[in-house]
C-alpha positions in Angstrom: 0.5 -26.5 20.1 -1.3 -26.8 16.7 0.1 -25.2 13.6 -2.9 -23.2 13.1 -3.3 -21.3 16.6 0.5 -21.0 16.2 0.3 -19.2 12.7 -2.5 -17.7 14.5 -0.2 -16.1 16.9 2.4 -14.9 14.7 0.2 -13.1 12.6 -1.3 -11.5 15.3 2.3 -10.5 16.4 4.1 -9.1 13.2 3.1 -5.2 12.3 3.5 -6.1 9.3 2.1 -8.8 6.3 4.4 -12.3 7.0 5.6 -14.6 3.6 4.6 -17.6 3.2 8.0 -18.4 3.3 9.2 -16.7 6.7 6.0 -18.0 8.8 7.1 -21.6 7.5 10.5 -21.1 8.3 9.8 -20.0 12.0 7.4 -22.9 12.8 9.9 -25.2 11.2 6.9 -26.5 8.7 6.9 -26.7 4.8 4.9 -24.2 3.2 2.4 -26.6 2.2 1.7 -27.5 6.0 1.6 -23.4 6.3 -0.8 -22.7 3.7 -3.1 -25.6 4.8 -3.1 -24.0 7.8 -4.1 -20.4 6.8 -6.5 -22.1 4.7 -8.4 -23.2 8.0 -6.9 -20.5 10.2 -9.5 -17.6 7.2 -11.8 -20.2 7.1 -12.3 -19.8 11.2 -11.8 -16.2 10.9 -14.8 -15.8 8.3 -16.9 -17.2 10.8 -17.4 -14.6 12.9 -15.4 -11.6 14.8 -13.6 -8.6 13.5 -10.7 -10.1 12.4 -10.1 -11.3 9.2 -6.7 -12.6 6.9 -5.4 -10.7 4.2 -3.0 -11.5 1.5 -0.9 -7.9 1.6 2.2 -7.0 -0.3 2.8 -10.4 -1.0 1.9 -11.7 2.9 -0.2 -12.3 4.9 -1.9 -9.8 7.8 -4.6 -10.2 10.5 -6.8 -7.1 10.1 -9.9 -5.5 10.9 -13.2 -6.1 8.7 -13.9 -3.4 6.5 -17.5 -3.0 8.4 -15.1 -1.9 11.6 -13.4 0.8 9.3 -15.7 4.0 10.9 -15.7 3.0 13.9 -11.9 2.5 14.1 -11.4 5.8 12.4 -13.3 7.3 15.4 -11.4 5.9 17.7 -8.2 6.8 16.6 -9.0 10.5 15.2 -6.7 12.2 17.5 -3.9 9.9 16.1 -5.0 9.8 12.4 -2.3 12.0 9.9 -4.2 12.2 6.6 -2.8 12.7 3.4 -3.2 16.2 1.8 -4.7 16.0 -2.0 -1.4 17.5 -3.0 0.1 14.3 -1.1 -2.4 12.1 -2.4 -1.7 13.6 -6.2 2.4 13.0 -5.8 1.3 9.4 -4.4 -0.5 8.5 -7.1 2.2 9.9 -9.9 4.9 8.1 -8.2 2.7 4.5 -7.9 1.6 5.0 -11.7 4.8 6.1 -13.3 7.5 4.9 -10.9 10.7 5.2 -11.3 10.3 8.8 -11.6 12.4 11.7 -10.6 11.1 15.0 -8.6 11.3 16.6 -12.0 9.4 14.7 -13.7 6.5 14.7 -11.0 7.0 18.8 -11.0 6.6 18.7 -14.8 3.5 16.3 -14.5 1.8 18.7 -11.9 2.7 22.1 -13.0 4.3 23.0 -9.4 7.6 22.0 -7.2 6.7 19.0 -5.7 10.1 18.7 -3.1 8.4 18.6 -0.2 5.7 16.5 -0.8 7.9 13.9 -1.9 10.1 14.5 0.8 6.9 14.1 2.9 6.0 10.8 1.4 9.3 9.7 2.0 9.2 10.6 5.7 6.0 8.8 5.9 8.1 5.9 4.2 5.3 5.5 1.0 8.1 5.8 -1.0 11.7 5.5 -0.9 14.5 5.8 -3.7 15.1 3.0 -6.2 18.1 4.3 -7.6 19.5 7.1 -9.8 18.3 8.4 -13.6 21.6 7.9 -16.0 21.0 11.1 -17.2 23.2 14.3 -16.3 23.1 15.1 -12.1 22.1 12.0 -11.8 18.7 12.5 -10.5 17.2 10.2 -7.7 14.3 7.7 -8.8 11.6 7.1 -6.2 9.1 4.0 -6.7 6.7 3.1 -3.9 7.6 0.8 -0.8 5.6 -2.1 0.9 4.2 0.4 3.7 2.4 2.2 0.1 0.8 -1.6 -0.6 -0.2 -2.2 3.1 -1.7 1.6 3.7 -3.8 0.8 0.4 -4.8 -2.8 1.4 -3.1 -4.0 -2.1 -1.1 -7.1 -2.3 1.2 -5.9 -5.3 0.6 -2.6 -7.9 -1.3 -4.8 -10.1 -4.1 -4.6 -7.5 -4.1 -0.4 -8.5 -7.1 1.1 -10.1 -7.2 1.1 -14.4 -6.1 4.6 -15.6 -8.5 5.9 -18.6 -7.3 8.9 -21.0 -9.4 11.8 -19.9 -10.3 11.1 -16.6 -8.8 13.1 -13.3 -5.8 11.5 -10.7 -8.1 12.5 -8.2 -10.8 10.7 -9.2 -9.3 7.7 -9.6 -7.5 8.0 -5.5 -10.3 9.9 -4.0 -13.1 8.5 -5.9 -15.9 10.0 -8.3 -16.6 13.5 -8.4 -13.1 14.6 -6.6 -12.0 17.9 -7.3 -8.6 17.3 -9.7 -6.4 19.7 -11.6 -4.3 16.9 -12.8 -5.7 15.0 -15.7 -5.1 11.4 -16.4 -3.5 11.7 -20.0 -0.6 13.0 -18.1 -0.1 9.8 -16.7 -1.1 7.6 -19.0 2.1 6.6 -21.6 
């Protein structure tokens, strides 16, 4: 057994992204030997198939080309849960301005926002980070790994620029989205 095709074979294993430092540890390698081997392991990949590596949430993931996307998404309608634009807009408050209490979002949006965050929560895109020292002690939510890995970004970095004056919507849903949140709310 060759370190690649076993790298190989743990990434096509793990649900979700592997460290550098986990995948070394299980094949007993150093990380060098480990990165050498994705090195060739993406460099096979690019060569042809559907399958490509991808550096997510700080690991690494086997996962379908982006050209594959429709027809994936077609074959997996029935399954598919989308996010609602009321999810998408609590999503993209909590990723931009997190930690942030439910308040907080509620005054950012104009509207109760309890059970989209409780929603989001279920759907484990965000979780709670702790409590605000302020009185009642209200909870803090940030986003979680399963946010980087459902938005194919390896850390929040990797999130789109916010510009005064533009919509929320636009920026998660593209140009030309329909928004009622605008950006200077966001942006501190």
């Amino acid at each position: 057994m060759n370190i690649v095709d076993s790298v190989h074979a743990l990434l096509f294993v793990a649900s979700e992204p592997v460290d550098l430092r986990q995948l070394a540890q299980s094949l007993g390698a150093s990380e060098g030997q480990v990165e050498l081997a994705l090195d060739v392991l993406q460099r096979n990949l690019n060569r042809e198939g559907p399958i490509e590596l991808v550096r997510i949430a700080g690991g690494y993931q086997l996962c379908t080309r982006r050209e594959f996307t429709d027809l994936i998404a077609n074959f997996l309608r029935p399954q598919r849960n989308r996010l609602s634009r009321s999810l998408l807009e609590v999503l993209a408050i909590v990723a931009y301005r997190q930690p942030i209490t439910v308040g907080e979002i509620d005054r950012i949006r104009g509207v109760q926002s309890d059970y989209s965050v409780r929603s989001l929560v279920d759907r484990r895109l965000i979780h709670e980070v702790g409590r605000k020292p302020a009185p009642g002690r209200p909870v803090l939510y940030g986003t979680t790994a399963a946010f980087l890995h459902q938005f194919h970004l390896d850390s929040l970095e990797e999130l789109p620029p916010v510009e005064r004056g533009g919509s929320l919507l636009d920026v998660v849903l593209g140009e030309g989205a329909e928004a009622r949140l605008p950006m200077d709310d966001l942006v501190s």
